[in-house]
Backbone as CSV, one residue per row, in Angstrom:
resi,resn,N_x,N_y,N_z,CA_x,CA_y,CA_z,C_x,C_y,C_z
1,UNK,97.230,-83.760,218.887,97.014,-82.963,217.697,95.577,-82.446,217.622
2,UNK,94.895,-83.571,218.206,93.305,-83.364,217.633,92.986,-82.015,218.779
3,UNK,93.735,-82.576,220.167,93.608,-80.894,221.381,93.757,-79.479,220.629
4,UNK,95.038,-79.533,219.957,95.321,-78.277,219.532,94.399,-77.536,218.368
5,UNK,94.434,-78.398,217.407,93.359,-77.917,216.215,92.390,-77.401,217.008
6,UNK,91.270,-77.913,218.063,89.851,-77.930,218.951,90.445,-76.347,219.095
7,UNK,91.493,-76.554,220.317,91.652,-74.953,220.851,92.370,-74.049,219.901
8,UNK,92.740,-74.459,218.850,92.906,-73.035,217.698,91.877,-72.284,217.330
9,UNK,90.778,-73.386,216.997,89.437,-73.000,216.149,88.674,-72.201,217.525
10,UNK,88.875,-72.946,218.835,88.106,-71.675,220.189,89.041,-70.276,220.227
11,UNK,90.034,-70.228,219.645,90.803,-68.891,219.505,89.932,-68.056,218.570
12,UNK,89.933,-69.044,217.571,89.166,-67.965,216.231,87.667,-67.501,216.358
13,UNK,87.281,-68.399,216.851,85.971,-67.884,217.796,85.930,-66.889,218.442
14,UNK,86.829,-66.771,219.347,86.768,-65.759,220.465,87.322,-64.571,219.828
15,UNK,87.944,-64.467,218.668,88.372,-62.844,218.208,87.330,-62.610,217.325
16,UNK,86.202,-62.989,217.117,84.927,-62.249,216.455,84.221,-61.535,217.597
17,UNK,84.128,-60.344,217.315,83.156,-59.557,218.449,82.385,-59.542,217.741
18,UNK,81.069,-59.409,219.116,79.580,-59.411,218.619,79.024,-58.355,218.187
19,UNK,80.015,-57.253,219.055,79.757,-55.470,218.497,80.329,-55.069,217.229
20,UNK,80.546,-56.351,216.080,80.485,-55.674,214.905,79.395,-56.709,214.089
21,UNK,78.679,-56.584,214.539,77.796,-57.626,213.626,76.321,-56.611,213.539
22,UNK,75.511,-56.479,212.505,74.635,-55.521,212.231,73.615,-56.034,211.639
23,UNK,72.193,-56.766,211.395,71.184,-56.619,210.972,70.997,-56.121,209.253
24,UNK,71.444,-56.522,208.053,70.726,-55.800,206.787,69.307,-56.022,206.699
25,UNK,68.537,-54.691,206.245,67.820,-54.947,205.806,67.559,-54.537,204.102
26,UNK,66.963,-54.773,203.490,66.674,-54.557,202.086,65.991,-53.137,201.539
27,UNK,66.823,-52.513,200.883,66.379,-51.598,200.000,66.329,-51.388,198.967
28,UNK,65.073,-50.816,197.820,65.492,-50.891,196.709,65.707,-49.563,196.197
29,UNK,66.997,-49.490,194.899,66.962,-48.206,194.015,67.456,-48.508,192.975
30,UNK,68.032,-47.511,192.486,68.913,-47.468,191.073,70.509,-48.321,191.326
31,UNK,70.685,-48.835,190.487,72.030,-49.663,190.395,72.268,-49.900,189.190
32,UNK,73.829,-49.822,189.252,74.515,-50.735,188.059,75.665,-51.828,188.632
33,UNK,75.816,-52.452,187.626,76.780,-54.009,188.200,77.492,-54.014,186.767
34,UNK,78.965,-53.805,187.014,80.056,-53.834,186.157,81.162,-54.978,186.236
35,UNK,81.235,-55.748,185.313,81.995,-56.812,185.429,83.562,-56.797,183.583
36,UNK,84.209,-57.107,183.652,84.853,-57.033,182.582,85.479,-58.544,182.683
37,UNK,86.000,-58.545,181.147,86.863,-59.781,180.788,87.890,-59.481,179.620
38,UNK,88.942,-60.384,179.442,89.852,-60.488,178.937,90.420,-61.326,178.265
39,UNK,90.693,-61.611,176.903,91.524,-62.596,176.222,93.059,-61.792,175.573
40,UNK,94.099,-62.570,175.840,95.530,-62.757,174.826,95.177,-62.883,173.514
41,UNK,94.915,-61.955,172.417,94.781,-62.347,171.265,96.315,-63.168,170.301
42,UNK,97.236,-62.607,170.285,98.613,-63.283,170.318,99.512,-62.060,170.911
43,UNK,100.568,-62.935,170.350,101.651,-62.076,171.085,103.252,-62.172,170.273
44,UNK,103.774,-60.880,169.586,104.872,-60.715,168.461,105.749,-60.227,170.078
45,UNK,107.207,-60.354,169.399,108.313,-59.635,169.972,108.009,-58.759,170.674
46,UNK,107.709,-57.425,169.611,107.297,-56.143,170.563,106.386,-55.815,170.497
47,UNK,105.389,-56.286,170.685,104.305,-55.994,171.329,102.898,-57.071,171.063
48,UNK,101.956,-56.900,172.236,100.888,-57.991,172.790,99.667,-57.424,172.766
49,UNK,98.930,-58.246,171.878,97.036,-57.800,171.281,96.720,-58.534,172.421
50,UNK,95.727,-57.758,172.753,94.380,-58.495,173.443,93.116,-57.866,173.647
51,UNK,91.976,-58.408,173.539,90.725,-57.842,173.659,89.822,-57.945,175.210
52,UNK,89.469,-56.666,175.477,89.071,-56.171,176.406,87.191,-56.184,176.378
53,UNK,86.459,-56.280,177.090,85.214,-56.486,177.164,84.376,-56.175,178.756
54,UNK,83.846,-55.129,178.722,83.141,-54.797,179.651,81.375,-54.546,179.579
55,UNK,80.820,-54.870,180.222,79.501,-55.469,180.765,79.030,-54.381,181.953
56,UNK,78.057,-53.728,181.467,77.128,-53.016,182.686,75.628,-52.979,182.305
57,UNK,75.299,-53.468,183.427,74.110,-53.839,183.729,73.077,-52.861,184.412
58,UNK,72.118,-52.279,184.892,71.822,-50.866,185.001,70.115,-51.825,185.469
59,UNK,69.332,-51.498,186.498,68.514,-51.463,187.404,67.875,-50.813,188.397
60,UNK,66.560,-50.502,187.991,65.914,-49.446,188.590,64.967,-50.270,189.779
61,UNK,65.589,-50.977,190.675,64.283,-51.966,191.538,64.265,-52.737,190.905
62,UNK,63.160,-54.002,190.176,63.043,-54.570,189.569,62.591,-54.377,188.164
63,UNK,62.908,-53.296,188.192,62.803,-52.690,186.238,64.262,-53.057,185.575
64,UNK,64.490,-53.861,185.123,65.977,-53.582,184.009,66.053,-52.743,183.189
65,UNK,66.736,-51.814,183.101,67.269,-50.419,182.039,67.562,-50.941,181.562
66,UNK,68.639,-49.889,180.993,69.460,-49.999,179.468,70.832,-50.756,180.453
67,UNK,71.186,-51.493,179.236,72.541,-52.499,179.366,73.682,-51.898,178.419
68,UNK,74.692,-52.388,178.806,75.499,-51.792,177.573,76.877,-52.574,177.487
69,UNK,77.629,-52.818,176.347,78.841,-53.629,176.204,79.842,-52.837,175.450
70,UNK,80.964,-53.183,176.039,82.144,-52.169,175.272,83.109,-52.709,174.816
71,UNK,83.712,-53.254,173.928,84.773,-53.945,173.623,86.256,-53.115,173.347
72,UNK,87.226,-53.492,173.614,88.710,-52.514,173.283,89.759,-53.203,173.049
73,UNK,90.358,-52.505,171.848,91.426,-54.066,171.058,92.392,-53.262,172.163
74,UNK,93.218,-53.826,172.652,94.641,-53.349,173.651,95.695,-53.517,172.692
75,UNK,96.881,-52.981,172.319,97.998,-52.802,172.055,99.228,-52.902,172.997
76,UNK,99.962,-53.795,173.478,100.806,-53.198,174.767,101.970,-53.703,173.790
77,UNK,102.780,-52.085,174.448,104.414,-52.354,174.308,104.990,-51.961,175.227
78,UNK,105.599,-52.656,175.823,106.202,-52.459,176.951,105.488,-51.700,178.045
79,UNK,105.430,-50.610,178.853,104.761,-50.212,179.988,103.550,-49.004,179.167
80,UNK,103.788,-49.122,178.037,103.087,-48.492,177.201,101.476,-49.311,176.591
81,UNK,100.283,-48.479,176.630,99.430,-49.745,175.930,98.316,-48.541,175.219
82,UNK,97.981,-48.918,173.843,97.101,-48.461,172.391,95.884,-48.851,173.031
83,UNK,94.883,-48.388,173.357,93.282,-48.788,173.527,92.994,-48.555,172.418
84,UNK,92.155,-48.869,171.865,90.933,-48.656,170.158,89.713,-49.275,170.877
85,UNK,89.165,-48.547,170.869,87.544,-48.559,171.533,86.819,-47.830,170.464
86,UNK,85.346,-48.392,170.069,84.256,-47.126,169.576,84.531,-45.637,169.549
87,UNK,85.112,-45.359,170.267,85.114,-43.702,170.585,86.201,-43.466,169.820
88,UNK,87.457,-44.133,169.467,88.230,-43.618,168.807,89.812,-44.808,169.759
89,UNK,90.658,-43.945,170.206,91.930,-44.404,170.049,92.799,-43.842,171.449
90,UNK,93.571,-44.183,172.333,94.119,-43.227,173.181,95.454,-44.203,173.696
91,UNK,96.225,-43.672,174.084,97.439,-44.342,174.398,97.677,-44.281,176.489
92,UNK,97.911,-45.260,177.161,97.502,-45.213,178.579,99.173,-45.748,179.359
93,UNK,99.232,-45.524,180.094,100.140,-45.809,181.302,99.907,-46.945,181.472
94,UNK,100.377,-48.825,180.782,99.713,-49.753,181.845,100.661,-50.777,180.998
95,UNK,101.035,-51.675,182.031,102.097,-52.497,181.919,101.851,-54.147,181.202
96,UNK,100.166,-54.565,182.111,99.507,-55.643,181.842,98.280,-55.487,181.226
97,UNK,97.275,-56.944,180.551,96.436,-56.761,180.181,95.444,-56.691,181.840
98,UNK,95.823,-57.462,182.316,94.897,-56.782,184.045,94.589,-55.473,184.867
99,UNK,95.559,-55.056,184.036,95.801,-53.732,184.162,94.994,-52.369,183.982
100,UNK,95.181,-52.923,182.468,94.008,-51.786,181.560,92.535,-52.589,181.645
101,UNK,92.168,-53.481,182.138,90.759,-54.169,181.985,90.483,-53.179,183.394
102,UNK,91.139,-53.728,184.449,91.208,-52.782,186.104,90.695,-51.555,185.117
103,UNK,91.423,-50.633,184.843,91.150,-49.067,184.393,90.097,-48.981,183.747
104,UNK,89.590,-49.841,182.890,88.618,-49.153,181.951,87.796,-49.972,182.999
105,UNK,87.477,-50.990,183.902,86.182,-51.078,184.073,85.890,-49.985,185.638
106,UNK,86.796,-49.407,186.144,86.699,-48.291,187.126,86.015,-47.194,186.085
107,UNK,86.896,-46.581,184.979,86.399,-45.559,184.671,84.411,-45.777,183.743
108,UNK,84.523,-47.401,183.769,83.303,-47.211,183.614,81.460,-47.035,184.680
109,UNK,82.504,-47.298,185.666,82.129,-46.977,186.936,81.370,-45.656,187.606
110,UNK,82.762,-44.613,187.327,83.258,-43.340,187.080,81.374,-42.919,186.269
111,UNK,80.957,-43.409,185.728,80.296,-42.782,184.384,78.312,-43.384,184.923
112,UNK,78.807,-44.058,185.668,77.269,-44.464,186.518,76.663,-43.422,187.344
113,UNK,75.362,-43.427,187.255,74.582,-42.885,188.740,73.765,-43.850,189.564
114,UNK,73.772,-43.888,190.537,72.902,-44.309,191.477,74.317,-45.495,192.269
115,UNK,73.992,-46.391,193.171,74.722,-47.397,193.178,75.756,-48.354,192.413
116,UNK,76.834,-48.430,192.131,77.384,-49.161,191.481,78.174,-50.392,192.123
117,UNK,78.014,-51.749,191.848,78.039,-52.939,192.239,79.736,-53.479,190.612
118,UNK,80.812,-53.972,191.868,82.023,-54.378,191.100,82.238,-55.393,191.734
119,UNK,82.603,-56.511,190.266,83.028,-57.444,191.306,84.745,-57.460,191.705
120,UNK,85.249,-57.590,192.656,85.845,-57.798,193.267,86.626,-56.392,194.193
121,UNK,87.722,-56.269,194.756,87.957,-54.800,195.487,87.509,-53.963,195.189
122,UNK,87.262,-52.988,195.927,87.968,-51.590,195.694,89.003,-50.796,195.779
123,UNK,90.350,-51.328,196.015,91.338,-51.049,196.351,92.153,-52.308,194.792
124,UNK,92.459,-51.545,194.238,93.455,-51.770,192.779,94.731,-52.002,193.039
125,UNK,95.105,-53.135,192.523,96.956,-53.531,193.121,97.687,-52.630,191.991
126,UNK,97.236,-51.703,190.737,97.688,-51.218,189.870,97.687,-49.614,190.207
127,UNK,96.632,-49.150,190.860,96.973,-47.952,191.177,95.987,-47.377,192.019
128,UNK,95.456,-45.901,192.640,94.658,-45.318,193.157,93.694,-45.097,192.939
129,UNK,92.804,-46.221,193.462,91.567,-46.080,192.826,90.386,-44.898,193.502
130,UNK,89.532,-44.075,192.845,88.943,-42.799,192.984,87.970,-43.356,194.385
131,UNK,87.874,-42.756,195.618,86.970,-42.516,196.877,85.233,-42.254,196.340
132,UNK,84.454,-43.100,196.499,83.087,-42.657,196.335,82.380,-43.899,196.648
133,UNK,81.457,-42.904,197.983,80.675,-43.323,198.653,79.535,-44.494,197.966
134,UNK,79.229,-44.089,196.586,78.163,-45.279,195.974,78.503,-46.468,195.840
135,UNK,80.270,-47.104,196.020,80.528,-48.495,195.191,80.491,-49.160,196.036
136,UNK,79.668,-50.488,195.883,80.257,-51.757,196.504,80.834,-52.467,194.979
137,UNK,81.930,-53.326,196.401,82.987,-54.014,195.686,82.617,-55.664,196.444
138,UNK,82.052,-56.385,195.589,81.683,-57.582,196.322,83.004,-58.984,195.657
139,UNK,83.338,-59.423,196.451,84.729,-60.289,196.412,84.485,-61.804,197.009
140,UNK,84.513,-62.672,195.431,84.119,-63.698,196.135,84.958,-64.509,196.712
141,UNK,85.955,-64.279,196.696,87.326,-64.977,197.545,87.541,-63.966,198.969
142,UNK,87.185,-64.318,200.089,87.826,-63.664,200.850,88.910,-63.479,201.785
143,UNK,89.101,-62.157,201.832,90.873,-62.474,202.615,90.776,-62.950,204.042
144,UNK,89.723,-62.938,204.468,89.617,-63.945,205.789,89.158,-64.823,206.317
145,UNK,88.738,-65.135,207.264,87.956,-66.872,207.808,86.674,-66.546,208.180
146,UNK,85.897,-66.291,206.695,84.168,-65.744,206.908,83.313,-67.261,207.542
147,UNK,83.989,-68.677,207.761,83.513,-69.416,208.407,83.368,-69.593,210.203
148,UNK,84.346,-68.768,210.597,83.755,-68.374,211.910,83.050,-67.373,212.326
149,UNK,83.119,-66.346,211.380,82.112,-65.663,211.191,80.744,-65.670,211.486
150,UNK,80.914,-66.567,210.259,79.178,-67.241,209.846,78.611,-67.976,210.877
151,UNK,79.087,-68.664,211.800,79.099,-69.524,212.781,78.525,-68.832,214.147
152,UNK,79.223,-67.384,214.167,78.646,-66.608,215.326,77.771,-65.883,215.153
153,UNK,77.489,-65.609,213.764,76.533,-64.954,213.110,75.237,-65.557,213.550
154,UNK,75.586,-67.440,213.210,74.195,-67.945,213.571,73.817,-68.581,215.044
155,UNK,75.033,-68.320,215.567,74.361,-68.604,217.268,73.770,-67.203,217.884
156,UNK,74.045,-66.026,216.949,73.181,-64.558,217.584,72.206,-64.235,217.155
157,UNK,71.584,-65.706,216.391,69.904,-65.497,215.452,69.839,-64.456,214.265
158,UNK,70.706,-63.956,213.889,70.651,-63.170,212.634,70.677,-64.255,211.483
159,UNK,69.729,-63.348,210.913,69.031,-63.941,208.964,69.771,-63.309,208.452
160,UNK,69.867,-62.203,207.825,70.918,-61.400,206.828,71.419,-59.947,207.722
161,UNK,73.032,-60.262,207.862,73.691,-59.674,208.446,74.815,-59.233,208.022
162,UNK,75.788,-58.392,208.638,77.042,-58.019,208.352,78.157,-57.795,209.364
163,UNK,78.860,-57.939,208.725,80.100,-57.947,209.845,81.379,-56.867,209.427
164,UNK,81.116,-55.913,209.955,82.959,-54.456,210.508,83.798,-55.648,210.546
165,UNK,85.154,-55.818,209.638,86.133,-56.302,209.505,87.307,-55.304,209.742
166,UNK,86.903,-54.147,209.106,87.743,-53.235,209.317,87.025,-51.768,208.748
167,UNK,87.456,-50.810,208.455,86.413,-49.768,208.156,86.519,-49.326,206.651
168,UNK,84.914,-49.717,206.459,84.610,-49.908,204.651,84.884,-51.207,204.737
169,UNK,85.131,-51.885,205.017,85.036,-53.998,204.623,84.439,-54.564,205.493
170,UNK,83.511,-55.396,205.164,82.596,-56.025,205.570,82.578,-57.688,204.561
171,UNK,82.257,-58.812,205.864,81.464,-59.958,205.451,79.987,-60.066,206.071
172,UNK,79.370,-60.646,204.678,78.013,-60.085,204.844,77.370,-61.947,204.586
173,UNK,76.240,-61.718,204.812,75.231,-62.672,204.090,73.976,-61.865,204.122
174,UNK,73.804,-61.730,202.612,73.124,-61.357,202.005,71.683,-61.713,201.603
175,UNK,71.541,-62.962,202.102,70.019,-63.607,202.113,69.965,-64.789,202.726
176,UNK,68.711,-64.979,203.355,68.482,-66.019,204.689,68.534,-67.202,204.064
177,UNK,68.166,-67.457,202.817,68.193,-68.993,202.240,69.258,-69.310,201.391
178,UNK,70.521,-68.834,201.881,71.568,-69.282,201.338,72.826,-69.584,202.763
179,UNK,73.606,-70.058,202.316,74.930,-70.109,203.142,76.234,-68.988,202.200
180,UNK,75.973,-68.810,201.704,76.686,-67.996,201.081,77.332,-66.723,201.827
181,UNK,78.634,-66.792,201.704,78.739,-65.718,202.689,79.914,-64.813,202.122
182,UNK,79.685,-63.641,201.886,81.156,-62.611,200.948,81.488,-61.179,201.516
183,UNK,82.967,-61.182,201.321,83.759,-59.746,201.975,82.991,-58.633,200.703
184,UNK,82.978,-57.334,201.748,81.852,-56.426,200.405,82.604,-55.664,201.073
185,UNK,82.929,-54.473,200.205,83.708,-52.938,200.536,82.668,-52.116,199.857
186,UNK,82.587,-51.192,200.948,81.929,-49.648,200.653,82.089,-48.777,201.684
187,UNK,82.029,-47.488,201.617,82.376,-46.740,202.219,81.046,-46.305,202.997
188,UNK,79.939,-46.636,202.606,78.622,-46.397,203.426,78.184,-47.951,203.610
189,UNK,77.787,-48.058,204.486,77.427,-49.296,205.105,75.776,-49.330,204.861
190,UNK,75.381,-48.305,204.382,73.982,-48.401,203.637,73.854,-49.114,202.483
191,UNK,74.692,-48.999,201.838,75.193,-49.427,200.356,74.473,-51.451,200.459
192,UNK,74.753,-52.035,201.921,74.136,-52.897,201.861,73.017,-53.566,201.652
193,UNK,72.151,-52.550,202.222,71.004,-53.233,201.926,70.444,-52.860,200.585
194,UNK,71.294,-52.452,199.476,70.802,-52.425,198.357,71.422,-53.793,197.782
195,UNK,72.760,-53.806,198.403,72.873,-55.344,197.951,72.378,-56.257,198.461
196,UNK,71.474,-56.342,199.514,70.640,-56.961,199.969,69.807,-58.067,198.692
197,UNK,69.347,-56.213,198.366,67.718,-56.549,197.992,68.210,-57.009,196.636
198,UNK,69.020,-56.946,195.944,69.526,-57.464,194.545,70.082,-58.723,194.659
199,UNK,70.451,-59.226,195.971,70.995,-60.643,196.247,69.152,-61.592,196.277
200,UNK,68.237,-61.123,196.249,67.449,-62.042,196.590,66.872,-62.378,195.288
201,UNK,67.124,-62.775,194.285,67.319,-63.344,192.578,67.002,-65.102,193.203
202,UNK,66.427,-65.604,193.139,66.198,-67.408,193.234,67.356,-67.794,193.037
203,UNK,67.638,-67.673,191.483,68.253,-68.288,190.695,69.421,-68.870,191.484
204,UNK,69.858,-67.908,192.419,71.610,-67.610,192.775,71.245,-66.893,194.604
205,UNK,70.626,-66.869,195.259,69.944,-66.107,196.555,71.441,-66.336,197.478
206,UNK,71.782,-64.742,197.382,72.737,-64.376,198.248,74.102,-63.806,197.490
207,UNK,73.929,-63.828,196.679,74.742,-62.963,195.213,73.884,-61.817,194.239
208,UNK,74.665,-60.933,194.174,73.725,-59.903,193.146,73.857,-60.315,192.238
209,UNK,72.195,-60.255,191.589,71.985,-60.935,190.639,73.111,-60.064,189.124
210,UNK,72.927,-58.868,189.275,73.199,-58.027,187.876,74.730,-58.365,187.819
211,UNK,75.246,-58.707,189.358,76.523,-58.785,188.354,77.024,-60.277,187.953
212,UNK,76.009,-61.175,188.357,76.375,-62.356,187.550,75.772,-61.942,185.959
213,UNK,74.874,-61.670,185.800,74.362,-61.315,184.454,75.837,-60.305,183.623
214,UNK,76.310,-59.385,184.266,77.772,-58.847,183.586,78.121,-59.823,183.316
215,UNK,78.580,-60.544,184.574,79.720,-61.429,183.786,79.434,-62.399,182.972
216,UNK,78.015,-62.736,183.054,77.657,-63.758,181.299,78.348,-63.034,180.639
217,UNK,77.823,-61.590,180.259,77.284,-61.173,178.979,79.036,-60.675,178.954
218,UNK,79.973,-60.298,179.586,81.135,-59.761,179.155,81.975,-61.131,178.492
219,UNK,81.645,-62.121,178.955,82.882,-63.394,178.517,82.779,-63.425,176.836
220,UNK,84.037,-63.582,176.303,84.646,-63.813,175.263,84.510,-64.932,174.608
221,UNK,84.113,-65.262,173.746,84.180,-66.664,173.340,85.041,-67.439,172.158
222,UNK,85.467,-68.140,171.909,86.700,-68.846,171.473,86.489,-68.364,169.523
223,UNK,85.308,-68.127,169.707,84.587,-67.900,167.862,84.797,-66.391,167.775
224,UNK,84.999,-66.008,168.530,84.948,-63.764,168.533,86.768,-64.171,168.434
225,UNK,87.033,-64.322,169.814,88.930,-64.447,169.099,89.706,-65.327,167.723
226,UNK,88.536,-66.122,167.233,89.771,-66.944,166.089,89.081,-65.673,164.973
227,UNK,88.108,-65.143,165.088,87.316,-63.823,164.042,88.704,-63.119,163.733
228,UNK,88.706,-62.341,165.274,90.001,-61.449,165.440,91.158,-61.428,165.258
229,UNK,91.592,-63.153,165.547,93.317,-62.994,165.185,93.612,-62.918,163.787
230,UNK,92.047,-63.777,162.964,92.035,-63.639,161.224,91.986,-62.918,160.575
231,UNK,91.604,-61.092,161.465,91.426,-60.046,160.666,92.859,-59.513,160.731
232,UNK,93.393,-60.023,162.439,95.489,-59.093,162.682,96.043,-59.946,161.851
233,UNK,95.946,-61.067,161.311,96.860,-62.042,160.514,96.603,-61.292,159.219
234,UNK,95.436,-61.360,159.003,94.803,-60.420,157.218,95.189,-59.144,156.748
235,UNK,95.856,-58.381,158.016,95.999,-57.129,157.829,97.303,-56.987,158.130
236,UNK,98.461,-58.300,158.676,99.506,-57.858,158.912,99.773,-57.129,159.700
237,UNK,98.853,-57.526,161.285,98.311,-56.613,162.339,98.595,-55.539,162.277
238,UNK,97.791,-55.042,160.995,97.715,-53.305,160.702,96.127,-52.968,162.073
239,UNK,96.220,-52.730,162.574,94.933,-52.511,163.759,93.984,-51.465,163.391
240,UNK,94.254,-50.355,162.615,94.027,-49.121,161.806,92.280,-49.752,161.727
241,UNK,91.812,-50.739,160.652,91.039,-50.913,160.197,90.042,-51.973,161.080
242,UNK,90.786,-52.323,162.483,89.786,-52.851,163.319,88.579,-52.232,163.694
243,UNK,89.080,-51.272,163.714,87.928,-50.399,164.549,86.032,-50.753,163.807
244,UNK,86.108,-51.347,162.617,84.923,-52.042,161.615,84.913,-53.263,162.827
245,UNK,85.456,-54.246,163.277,85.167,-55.667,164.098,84.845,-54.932,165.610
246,UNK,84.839,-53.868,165.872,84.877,-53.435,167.313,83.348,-52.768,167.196
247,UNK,82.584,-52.233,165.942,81.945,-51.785,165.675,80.528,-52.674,165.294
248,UNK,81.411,-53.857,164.911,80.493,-55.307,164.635,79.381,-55.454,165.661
């Protein structure tokens, strides 16, 4: 048994080529890092509340810009779903609450300049997501065995490197004093060394920093939803007059 495991793991070895492995180096510019979250507020017969919350973070080098948070009560009935956001009100194509969180945090994407940093794909199990060269999509689960990877990575003396998985996906390590190692999609392979230079944060070295900071600042907390279900219980989830708690 112990033979076979040995020569599986020299298999997996031997299908990493060395001609996709590349050198990052660090650059700095403009970025944003978009993260969203989601709670079930309840759920009647026909139809399911839940609140939506998105987080962008915005970085000029080591200058922090403007930040910004968006909250959206969801309505779903059936393949049908009510957004109420600040801006007003719109009715969308979307079946789940994963769904419409997916959509609104692309289209907030959509609305960035310079680099934009998401966590997880770029490729949406819900629908077609828009081609552009600025996004990385950094994914901390990856769909493959970034431990042999990493392994050949460090018998070829590379500090922060990347690895062609396929074209636009890449496993990277992102900074020399970490082990940390994550699948990143972009369509320019430049796009890295901006995540480079945003992975080198102490705190966390080898993760961009801005989009752990999204995802603080987007999470929901148990005191914002018992607020909310007390105003749909108060109103006889009339939703009309939320738009005052979204505005809060």
């Amino acid at each position: 048994m112990a033979e076979r495991i040995v020569k599986e793991l020299e298999d997996e070895d031997a299908n990493v080529s060395d001609e996709n492995f590349f050198a990052i180096e660090q650059k700095s510019g403009r970025a944003s890092f978009i993260d969203g979250s989601s709670y079930e507020l309840l759920s009647t017969p026909s139809k399911d509340f839940y609140l939506i919350r998105i987080a962008v973070e915005r970085f000029d080098g080591e200058k922090r810009m403007q930040e910004s948070l968006k909250d959206f009560l969801c309505i779903a009935n059936g393949n049908e779903t009510k957004i109420i956001g600040h801006d007003g009100e719109e009715e969308i194509n979307s079946s789940s609450m994963d769904m419409s969180r997916s959509l609104l945090e692309w289209r907030s994407a959509e609305e960035e300049n310079g680099i934009v940093f998401i966590d997880g794909s770029l490729e949406s199990p819900f629908f077609d997501t828009p081609k552009t060269g600025s996004m990385c999509g950094v994914m901390k689960s990856s769909r493959v065995n970034t431990r042999r990877i990493a392994k050949r990575a460090k018998a070829l003396g590379f500090s922060t490197w990347a690895y062609e998985i396929n074209k636009n996906d890449f496993v990277c390590r992102l900074h020399s004093f970490t082990n940390l190692v994550f699948e990143v999609q972009t369509e320019d392979r430049d796009n890295l060394a901006y995540a480079a230079y945003y992975s080198s944060d102490p705190l966390i070295p080898g993760y961009p920093f801005g989009l752990m900071e999204a995802h603080r600042r987007a999470k929901i907390d148990s005191r914002e939803v018992k607020e909310l279900r007390a105003l749909l219980y108060a109103r006889g989830i009339d939703y009309v007059e939320l738009h005052d708690f979204l505005e809060g």
